[in-house]
Structure formats: structure tokens, C-alpha cells
C-alpha positions as CSV (number, residue, x, y, z in Angstrom):
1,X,-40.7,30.5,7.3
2,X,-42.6,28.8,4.8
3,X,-41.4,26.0,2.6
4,X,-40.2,26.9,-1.1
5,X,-39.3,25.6,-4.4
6,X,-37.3,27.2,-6.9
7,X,-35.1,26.7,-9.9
8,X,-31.7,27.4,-10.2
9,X,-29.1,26.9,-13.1
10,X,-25.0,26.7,-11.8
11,X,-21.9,26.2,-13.7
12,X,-19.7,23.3,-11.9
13,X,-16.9,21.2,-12.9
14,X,-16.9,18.0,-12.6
15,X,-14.3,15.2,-13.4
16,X,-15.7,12.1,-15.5
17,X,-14.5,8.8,-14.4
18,X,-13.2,8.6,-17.6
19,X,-10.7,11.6,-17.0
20,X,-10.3,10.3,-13.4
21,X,-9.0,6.9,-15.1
22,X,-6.3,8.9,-17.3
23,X,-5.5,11.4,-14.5
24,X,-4.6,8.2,-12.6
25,X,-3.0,6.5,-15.3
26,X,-0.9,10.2,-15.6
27,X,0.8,9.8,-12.3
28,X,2.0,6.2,-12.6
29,X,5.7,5.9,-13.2
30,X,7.4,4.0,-15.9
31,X,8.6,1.2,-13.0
32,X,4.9,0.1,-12.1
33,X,2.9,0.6,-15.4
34,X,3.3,-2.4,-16.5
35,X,2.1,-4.0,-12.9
36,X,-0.7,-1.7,-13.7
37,X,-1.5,-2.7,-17.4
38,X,-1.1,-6.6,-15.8
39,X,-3.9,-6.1,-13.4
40,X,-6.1,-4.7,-16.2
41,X,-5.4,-7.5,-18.8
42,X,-6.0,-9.7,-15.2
43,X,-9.9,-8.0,-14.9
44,X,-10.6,-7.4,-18.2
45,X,-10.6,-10.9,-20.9
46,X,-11.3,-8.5,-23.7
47,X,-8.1,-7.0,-23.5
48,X,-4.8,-8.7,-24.2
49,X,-1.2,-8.3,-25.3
50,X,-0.7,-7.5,-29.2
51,X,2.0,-10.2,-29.6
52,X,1.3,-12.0,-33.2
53,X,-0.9,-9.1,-35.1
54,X,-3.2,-10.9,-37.5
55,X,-6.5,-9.5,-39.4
56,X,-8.9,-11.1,-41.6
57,X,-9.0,-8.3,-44.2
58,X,-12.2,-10.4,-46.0
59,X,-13.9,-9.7,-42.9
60,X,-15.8,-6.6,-42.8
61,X,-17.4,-5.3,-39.6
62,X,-20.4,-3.6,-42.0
63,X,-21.7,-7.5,-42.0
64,X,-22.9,-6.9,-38.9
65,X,-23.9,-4.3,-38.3
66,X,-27.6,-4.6,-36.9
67,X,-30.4,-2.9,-36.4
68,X,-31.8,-1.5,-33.0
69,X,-34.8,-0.2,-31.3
70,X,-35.0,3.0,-29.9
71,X,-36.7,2.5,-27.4
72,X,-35.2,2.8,-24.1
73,X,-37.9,2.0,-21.1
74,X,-37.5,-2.1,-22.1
75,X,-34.2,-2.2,-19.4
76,X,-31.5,-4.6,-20.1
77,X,-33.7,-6.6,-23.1
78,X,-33.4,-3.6,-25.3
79,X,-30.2,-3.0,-24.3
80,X,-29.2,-5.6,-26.4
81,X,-31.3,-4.7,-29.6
82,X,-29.2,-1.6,-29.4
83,X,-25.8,-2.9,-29.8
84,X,-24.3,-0.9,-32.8
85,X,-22.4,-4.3,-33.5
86,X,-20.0,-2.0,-36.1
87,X,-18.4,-0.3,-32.7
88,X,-17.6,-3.7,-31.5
89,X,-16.5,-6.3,-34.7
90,X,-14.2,-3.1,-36.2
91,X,-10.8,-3.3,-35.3
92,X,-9.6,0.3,-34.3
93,X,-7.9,0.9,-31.3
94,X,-7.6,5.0,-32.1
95,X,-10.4,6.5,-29.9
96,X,-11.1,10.3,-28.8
97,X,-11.0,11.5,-25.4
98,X,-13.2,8.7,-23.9
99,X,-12.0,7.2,-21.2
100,X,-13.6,4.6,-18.1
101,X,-12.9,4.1,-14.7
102,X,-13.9,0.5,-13.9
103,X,-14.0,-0.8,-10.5
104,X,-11.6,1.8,-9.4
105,X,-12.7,4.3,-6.1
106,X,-12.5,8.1,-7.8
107,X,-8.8,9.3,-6.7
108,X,-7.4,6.0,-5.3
109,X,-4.0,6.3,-4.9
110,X,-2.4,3.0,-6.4
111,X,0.7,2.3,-4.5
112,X,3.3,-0.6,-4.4
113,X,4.2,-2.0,-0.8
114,X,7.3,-4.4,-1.6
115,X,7.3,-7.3,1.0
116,X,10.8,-7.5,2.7
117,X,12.8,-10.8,2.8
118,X,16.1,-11.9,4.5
119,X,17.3,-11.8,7.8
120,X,15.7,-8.9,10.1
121,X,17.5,-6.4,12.6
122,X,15.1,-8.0,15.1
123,X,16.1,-11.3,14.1
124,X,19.8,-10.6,14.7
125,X,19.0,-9.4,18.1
126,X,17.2,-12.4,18.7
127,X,19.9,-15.2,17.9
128,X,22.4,-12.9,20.1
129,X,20.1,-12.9,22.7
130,X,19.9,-16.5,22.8
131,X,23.3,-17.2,23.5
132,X,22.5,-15.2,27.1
133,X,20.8,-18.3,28.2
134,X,18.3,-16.4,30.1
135,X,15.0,-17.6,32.1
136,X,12.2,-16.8,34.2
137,X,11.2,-12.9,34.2
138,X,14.9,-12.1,32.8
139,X,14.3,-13.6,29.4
140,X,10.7,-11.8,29.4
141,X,12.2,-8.4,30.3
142,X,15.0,-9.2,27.3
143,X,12.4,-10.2,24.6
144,X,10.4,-7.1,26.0
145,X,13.4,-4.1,25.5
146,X,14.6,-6.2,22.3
147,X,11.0,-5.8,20.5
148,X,11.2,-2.4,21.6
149,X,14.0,-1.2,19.9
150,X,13.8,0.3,16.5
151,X,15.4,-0.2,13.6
152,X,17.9,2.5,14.2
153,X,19.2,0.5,16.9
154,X,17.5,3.1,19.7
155,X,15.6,1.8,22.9
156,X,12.3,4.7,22.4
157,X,10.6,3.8,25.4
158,X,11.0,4.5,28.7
159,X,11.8,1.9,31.6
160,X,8.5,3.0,33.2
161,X,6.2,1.8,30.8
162,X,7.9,-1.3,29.9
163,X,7.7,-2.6,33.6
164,X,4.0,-1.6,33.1
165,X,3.5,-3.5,30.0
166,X,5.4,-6.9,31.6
167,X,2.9,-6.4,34.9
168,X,-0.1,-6.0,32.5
169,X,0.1,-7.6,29.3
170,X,2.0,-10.6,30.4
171,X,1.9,-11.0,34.2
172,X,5.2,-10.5,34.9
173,X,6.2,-8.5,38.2
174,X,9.7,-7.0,37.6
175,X,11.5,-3.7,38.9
176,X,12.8,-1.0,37.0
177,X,16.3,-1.9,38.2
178,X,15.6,-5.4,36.9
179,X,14.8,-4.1,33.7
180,X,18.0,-1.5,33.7
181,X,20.4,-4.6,34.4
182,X,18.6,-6.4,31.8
183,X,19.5,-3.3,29.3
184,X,22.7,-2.9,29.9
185,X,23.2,-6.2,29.1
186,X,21.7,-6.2,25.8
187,X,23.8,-2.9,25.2
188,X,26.7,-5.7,24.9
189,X,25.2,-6.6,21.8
190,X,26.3,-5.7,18.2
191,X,26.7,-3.8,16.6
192,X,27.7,-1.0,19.0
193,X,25.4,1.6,20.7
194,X,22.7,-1.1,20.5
195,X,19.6,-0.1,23.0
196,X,20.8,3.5,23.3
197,X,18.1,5.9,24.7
198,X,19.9,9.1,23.4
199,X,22.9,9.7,20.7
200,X,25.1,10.2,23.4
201,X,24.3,7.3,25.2
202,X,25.3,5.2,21.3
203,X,27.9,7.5,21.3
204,X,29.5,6.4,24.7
205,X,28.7,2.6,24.2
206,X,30.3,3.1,21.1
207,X,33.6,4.7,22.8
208,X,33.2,2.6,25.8
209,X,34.4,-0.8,23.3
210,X,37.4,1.4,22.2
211,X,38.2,2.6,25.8
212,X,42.0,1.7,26.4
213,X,43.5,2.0,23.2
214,X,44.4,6.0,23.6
215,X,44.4,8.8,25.2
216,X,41.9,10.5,22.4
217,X,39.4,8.2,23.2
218,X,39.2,8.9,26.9
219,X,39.1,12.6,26.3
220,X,36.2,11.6,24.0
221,X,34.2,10.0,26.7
222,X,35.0,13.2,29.0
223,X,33.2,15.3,26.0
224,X,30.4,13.3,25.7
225,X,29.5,13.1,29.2
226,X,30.0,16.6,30.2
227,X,30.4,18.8,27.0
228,X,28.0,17.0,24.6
229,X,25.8,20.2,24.0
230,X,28.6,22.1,23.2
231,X,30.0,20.0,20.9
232,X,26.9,19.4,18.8
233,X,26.4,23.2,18.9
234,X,30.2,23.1,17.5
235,X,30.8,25.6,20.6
236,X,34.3,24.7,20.6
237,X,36.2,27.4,22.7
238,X,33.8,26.3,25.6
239,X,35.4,22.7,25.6
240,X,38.7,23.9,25.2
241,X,38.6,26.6,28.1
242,X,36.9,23.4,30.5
243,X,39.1,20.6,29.5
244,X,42.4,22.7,28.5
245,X,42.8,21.0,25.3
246,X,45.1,22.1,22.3
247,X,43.4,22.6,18.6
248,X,45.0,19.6,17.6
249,X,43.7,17.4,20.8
250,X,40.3,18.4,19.6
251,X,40.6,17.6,15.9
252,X,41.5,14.4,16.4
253,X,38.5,13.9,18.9
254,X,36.2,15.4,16.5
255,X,37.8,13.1,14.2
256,X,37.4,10.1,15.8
257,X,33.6,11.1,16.7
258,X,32.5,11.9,13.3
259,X,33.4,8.2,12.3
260,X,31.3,6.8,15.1
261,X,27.8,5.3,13.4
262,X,25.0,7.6,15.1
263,X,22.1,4.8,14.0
264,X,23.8,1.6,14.9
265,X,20.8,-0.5,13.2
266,X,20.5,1.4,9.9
267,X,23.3,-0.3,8.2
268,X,21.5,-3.7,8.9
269,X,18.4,-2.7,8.2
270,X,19.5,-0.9,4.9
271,X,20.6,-3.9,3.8
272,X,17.3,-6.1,3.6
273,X,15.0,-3.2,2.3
274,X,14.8,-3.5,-1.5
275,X,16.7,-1.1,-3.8
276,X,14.2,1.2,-5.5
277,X,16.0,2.0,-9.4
278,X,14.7,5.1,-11.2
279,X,13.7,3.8,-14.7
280,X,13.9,6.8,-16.9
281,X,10.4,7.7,-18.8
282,X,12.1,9.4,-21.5
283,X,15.5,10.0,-23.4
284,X,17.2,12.8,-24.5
285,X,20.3,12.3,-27.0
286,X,22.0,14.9,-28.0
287,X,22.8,13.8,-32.3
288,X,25.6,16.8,-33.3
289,X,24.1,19.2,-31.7
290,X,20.0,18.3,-32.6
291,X,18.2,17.0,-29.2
292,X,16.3,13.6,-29.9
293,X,13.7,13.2,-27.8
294,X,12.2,9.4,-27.7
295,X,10.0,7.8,-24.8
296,X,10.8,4.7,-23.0
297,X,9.2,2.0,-24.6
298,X,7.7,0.4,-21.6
299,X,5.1,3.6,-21.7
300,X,4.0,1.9,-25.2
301,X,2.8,-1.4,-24.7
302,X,1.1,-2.9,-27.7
303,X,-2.9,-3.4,-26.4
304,X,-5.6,-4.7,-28.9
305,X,-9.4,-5.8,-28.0
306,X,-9.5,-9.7,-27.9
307,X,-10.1,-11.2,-31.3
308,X,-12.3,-14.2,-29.1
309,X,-14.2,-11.6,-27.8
310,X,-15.4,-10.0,-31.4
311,X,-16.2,-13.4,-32.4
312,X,-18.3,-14.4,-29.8
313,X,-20.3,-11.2,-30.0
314,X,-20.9,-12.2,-33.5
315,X,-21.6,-15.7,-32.8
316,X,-24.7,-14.3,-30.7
317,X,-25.5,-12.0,-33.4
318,X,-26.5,-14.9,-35.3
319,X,-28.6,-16.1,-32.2
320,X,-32.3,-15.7,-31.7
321,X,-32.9,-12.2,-30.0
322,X,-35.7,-13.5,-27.7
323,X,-33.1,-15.3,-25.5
324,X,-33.0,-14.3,-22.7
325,X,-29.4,-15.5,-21.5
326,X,-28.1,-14.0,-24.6
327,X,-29.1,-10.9,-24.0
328,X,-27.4,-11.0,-21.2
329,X,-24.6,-12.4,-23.0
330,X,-24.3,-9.5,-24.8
331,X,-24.7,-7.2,-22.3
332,X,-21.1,-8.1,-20.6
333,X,-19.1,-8.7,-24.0
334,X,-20.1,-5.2,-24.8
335,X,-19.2,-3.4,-21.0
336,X,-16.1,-5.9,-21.4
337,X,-14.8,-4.8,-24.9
338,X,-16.1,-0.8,-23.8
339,X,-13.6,-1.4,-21.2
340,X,-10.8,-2.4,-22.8
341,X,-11.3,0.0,-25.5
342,X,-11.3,3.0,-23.1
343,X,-8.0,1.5,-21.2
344,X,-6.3,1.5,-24.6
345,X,-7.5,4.8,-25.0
346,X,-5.8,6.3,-22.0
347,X,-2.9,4.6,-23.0
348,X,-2.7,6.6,-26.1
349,X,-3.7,9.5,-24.5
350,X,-1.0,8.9,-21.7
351,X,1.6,8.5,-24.1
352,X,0.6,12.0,-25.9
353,X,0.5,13.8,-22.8
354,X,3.5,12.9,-21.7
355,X,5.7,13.7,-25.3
356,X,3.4,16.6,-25.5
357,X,4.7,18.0,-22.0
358,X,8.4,16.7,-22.5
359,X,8.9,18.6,-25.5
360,X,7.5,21.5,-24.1
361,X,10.2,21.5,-21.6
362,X,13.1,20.6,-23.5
363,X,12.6,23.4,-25.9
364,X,12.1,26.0,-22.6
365,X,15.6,24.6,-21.3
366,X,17.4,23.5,-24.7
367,X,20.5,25.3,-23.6
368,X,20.3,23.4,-20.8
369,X,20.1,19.9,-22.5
370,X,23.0,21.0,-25.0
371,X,25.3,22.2,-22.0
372,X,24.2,20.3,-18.9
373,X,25.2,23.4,-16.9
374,X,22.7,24.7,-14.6
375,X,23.3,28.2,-14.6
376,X,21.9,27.7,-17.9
377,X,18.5,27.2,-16.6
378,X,15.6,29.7,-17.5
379,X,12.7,30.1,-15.2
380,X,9.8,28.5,-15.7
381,X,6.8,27.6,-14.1
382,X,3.7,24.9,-14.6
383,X,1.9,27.3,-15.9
384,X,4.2,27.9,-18.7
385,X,3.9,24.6,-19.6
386,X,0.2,24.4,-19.4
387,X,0.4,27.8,-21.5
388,X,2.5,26.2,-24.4
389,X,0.8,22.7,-24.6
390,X,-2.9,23.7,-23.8
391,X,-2.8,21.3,-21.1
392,X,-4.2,22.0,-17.9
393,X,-1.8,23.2,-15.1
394,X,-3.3,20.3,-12.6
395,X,-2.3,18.1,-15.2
396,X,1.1,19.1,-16.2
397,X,1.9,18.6,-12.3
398,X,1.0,14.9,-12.4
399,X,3.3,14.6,-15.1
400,X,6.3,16.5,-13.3
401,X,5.9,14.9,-10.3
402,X,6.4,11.5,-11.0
403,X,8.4,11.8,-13.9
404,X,12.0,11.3,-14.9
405,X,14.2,11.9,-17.9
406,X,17.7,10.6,-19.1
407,X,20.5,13.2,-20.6
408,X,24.1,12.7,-20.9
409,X,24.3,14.9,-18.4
410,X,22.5,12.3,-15.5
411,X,18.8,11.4,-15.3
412,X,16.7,14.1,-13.5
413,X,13.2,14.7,-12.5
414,X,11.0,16.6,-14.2
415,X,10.1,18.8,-11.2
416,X,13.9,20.2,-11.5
417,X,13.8,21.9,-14.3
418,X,10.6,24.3,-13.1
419,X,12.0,27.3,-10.5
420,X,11.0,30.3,-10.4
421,X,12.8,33.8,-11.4
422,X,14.9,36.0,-10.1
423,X,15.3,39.7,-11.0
424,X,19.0,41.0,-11.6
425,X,20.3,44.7,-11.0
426,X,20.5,45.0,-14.7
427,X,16.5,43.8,-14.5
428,X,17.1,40.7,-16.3
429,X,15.6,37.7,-15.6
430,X,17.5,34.5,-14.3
431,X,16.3,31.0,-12.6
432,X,16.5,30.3,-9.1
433,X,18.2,27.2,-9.7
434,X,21.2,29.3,-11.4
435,X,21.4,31.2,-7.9
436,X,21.3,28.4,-6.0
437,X,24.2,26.8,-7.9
438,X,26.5,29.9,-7.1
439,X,25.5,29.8,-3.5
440,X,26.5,26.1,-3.5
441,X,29.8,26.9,-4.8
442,X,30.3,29.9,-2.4
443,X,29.7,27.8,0.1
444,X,31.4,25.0,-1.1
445,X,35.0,27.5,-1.8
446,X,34.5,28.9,1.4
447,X,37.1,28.6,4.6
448,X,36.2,26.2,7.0
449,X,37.9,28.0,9.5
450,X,35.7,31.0,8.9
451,X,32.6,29.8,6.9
452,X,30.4,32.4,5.5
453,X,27.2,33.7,7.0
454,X,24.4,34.1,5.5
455,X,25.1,38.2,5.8
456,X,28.1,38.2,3.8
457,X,26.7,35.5,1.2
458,X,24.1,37.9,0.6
459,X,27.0,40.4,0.0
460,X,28.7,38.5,-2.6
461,X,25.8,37.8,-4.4
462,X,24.7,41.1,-4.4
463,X,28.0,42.0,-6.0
464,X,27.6,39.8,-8.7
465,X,24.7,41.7,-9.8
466,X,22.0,39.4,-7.8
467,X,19.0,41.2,-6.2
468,X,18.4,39.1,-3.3
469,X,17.7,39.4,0.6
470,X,19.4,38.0,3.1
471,X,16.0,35.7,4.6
472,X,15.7,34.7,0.6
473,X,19.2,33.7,1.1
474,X,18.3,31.3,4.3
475,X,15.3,29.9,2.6
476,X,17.6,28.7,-0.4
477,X,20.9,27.6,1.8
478,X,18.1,25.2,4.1
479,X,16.6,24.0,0.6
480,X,20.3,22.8,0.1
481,X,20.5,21.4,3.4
482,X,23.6,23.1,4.2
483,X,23.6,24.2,7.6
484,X,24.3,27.6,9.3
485,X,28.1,29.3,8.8
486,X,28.8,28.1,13.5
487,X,27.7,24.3,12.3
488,X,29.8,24.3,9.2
489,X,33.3,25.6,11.1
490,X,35.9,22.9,11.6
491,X,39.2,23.3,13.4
């Protein structure tokens, strides 16, 4: 087939950098903005804080303005003869939708990995390990199961391949016996059910340090060893026909199991990772009955172009054009000062966005705000939103993702307040957050002894006028991760 040219006009959307660079900006919460705006004003000399605001007023940017050549084949020499200097000497930090992405990959996720200090889980094994006072291949099969172990406190791999990793990586010839002795020493450790394999295994270790005491922890031990299915299953007449135990035998075991820690190294762990606090983005204060909304004023930070910059551009104004270093001079100032000007921009526009889409849904969910009762809630969907505030629905995502806003009521994220509807008998429309909160308390009022299945909670919303299936009814119970009606019986 022969070789042919043609011409052909399509219709495509494509994102500028400079709506890239706002998108971006869109999804950064309150907490890191200002790590973000800090790493700008570190790239970027022409932008800086607005602390002490001072203008020459005598000073107009019409005195230098200058005049250009249009002609654009001359490269980076003419680039500087057509420098509107106006654009650059004005001070005006108001722009349009015109926005820049500088040095920054399209899309890049900008995330914050916080760099753990203190004391380590690993660490604690380590000093308790050294008061073994092991040698030879013993203290290489300890150090091997102790860097093995994750920070829940299990032993993941298997006694297998740790023998192969001591006879390949380090030269070390051991048995798997060896390495099971080893273990079970290091199962001494604290805190207990260190170096477990499986949660029954914690489980014992755990039981095996309170062995002794009672007769209710020796009957644990039998049910953990030979009835451990059942009782996660919460099969409970199965352990009671094997072990001819009363109801009130088995409450107390079930007691004493429940307080047993099922990851014995999260607590430690937990304890050296760094708190993450949800910094609200906006407020909402209820003023006799009149909602004030008002947005945190980290999301406002006072920007300006450098004042230094705008004088030097006008210093080499007054410089002769056919310098070639100046020129170049020029060239930078004005991609630096572009740059902060469009990073100011997307500020603003960040800001607007976000009140734009903020009082879009408070006035959707004002009930809500004035009540904070969630069977208050009206359906409502992104593209509501998007719908009411022109935005697009892409956008009004970013913004209810990352979110978060403070009421009386508690602080919340904006993704809570969108759910979708539900029809009633009457063929009104109601959110699916207001069905969810009845099935909560259903659930919540119902008899342990005889918990609810999802069958008759479909029943009893049915009768309060609720149109809804039984699988709908599954889906929204597991979104409340609240378990089936057998796991939710107690004695």
C-alpha cells in the first residue's frame, strides 16, 4: 500500500502546565502548603514574603516602559528588546487564569515522608538480646529471626528460608532445630507474644506468662490449642459440647482473651511514629443562627514579586542594549518575576476555588451545619457541586478529597458530606448517610445475645418507610465495618 499524506483537524483537551500547577496546588492540604510555598520562595528570588508592605507612589511603571522589535527570528537578543518592561516594574499581584508549572514533572504527586526518631522496636529487641550473652552461630541465628520480625511483633518467615539465608548470605551452617531453640528463646522477650508465627501462637505465649494464676487461664490455653477456629468463628456451642464448659466458664475466658494484645509490637512502634493532626482548611460558626464561613488563614499567605528584582530590571533598562550579558540578564529576571507572578496567581486562584466550592456545600447541607445531625443530610453528588459553582467535576474532587472543615459539631472531611440518594416508599428522596445512621443505631440497640442479621435489618428498615435490599444492606453494614450478626453475639 502506497505511502500517503493527508490533513486532518481533531478536537483534544489538553491540560496547560499552568492549570497542571493549580490542579497541584488544589490538592495540597492546609498542613503542608506552607512547606510548599517555602520551597517556591527557596527556587524562585523574585518571590518573597509580604512582611513590611511599602510602595513608592512617585514611581510610575509608565517610565519604563520601552519599546520592542517585532521581530522574532533574532533568538534570545530580541527577546530582550521585547520586554514590555510595564508588565514587570507595575506592582499588581491580581492576574487572570495564567498559571506556570516550573521545574515540576506534569502530575507529580508531592508528598511528605516524616523521618522517624527515638528508640526503635528493633532496637528494643536488640538491647534484650544482648543480655543473652550469645556467640558463635547462636548470636547470628538471634540477630537473623530478630531482623526478621515486624513491627507487629510477628516472626513472617519461615524457619526454612532463614537457615538458607545464614548458609548463603553469611556463611553460617545451622539446623532448623538450631534456629527453633534460638526462637523460642527470643519468644522470652517482651513484651509478650514476641516472635509469634500465628495469632494463636501470640496468643499462647501471651497465656503461657499468666499460666498458674487460675483455672480460667488454663482452660484458655485448652481453647487456643484445640478450639481456636471455633472461637474466632464465635462457634461457641462447639467449645462448650467438647470442653463441657458453663456460659459463665466461657465469658470469663472470652473475657480474659479479648484483653490479650493481638500485635504485641504495635504499641511500641505506635509510639515513635509521629502524630499526624488534621488542621482544618476552613471554619464554620454558627452567629445566632447565620453560618459564617471564613478560611484558614494559612491558605492566604501574603506573596508579592521582589521589590530588588523590579529594580534591577530597571537598572538594565538604563543599560546599553548591545550587551550581550545583559540581555541575558534580562532574560532570567523576566522568567524569574513570570514565575513568581504565576505562583501568586494560583494562590489566588486556590483560595477562590476553595470558598467557591465550600460555600457551595454548606448551603446544599445548611440544615446540617445548624443541627449537626446526620439524618439531616441531603444527597448530593460532585456533580452537584460542579453544577452550582461552574467548576469542573475533576476539580471539585481534588478539593473534597483532601479537604477538611471545622463546625461545632467536630471537624469533618469534605468527602462526608457527598452520598448518594435513596428513594423512600412515599418516593421522596433521602441521603445514604441518613440510612446509614439508623442502621448504626439498629445495630448499635440491638441484643447481643441475638444480634440482628442483615435479613431482619432489612425488615426494619423497610418498615420505616426505607426502600432498600437486603445485599444494599451488606454493602452499607461492611462500609461501617461492623461485622456479620454470628461475629457480633456475645454470651
Amino acid at each position: 500500500m502506497a505511502l500517503q499524506q493527508r490533513l486532518q483537524q481533531k478536537l483534544l483537551q489538553r491540560l496547560s502546565p499552568q492549570q497542571i500547577q493549580l490542579m497541584k496546588l488544589l490538592q495540597v492540604p492546609t498542613a503542608n502548603l506552607e512547606t510548599r510555598i517555602k520551597e517556591e520562595l527557596e527556587e524562585n528570588p523574585a518571590l518573597e514574603l509580604e512582611l513590611d508592605r511599602f510602595e513608592d507612589k512617585n514611581e510610575t511603571a509608565d517610565d519604563y516602559d520601552s519599546e520592542g522589535s517585532s521581530d522574532e527570528t533574532e533568538g534570545a537578543d530580541n527577546e530582550y528588546d521585547n520586554v514590555d518592561m510595564n508588565d514587570y516594574l507595575q506592582d499588581e499581584d491580581d492576574g487572570d487564569y495564567k498559571l506556570k508549572d516550573d521545574n515540576y514533572p506534569e502530575f507529580a504527586e508531592e508528598r511528605q515522608f516524616p523521618i522517624q526518631s527515638g528508640t526503635s522496636f528493633y532496637d528494643i529487641l536488640s538491647d534484650q538480646l544482648s543480655l543473652l550473652n550469645l556467640e558463635g552461630d547462636q548470636l547470628a541465628i538471634a540477630e537473623q529471626v530478630v531482623g526478621s520480625i515486624d513491627e507487629d511483633g510477628y516472626l513472617r518467615r519461615e524457619t526454612s528460608a532463614m537457615v538458607d539465608d545464614l548458609a548463603f548470605r553469611q556463611n553460617v551452617m545451622v539446623t532448623e532445630a538450631q534456629v527453633e531453640h534460638v526462637i523460642a528463646m527470643i519468644q522470652q522477650f517482651d513484651p509478650p507474644g514476641v516472635a509469634a508465627r500465628t495469632l494463636d501462637e501470640c496468643l499462647l505465649l501471651q497465656l503461657q506468662r499468666k499460666e498458674g494464676e487460675d483455672q480460667t487461664v488454663q482452660l484458655a490455653i485448652k481453647i487456643i490449642e484445640s478450639y481456636f477456629e471455633e472461637f474466632s468463628r464465635k462457634h461457641y456451642e462447639k467449645i462448650q459440647k467438647g470442653l463441657l464448659v458453663s456460659d459463665e466458664e466461657l465469658k470469663e475466658v472470652i473475657h480474659l482473651i479479648t484483653k490479650l494484645n493481638p500485635k504485641p509490637g504495635g504499641e511500641l512502634t505506635n509510639e515513635s511514629k509521629e502524630l499526624n493532626y488534621v488542621i482544618p482548611d476552613f471554619f464554620i460558626y454558627n452567629n445566632a443562627g447565620k453560618l459564617d464561613l471564613t478560611l484558614n488563614s494559612r491558605n492566604a499567605p501574603e506573596l508579592r514579586v521582589s521589590e530588588g528584582y523590579r529594580t534591577m530590571l530597571r537598572e538594565y533598562e538604563k543599560g546599553a542594549k548591545t550587551d550581550k550579558r545583559q540581555k541575558e540578564a534580562v532574560v532570567f529576571i523576566k522568567q524569574k518575576i513570570d514565575a513568581a507572578k504565576w505562583f501568586i496567581d494560583a494562590i489566588h486562584q486556590r483560595q477562590q476555588t476553595l470558598l467557591l466550592t465550600m460555600q457551595a456545600i454548606l448551603e446544599h447541607q445548611h440544615t446540617f451545619f445548624l443541627t449537626g445531625d446526620e439524618t439531616e443530610l441531603r444527597p448530593m453528588i460532585l456533580k452537584d457541586i460542579a453544577a452550582v459553582t461552574g467548576l469542573d467535576i475533576s476539580t471539585v474532587s481534588r478539593v473534597a478529597n483532601s479537604k477538611y472543615v471545622q463546625t461545632e459539631f467536630g471537624t469533618y472531611r469534605l468527602k462526608f458530606f457527598f452520598n448518594e440518594a435513596l428513594n423512600t416508599e412515599s418516593g421522596e428522596e433521602v441521603s445514604t448517610r441518613e440510612v446509614k445512621k439508623i442502621l448504626s443505631d439498629l445495630i448499635a440497640s440491638e441484643d447481643k445475645k441475638n444480634p440482628l442479621s442483615d435479613e431482619r435489618l432489612t425488615e426494619l428498615l423497610q418498615e420505616k418507610g426505607y426502600t432498600i435490599a437486603r445485599r444494599t444492606v451488606a454493602k452499607y453494614r461492611e462500609q461501617l465495618n461492623v461485622s456479620v450478626a454470628r461475629l457480633r453475639k456475645e454470651l
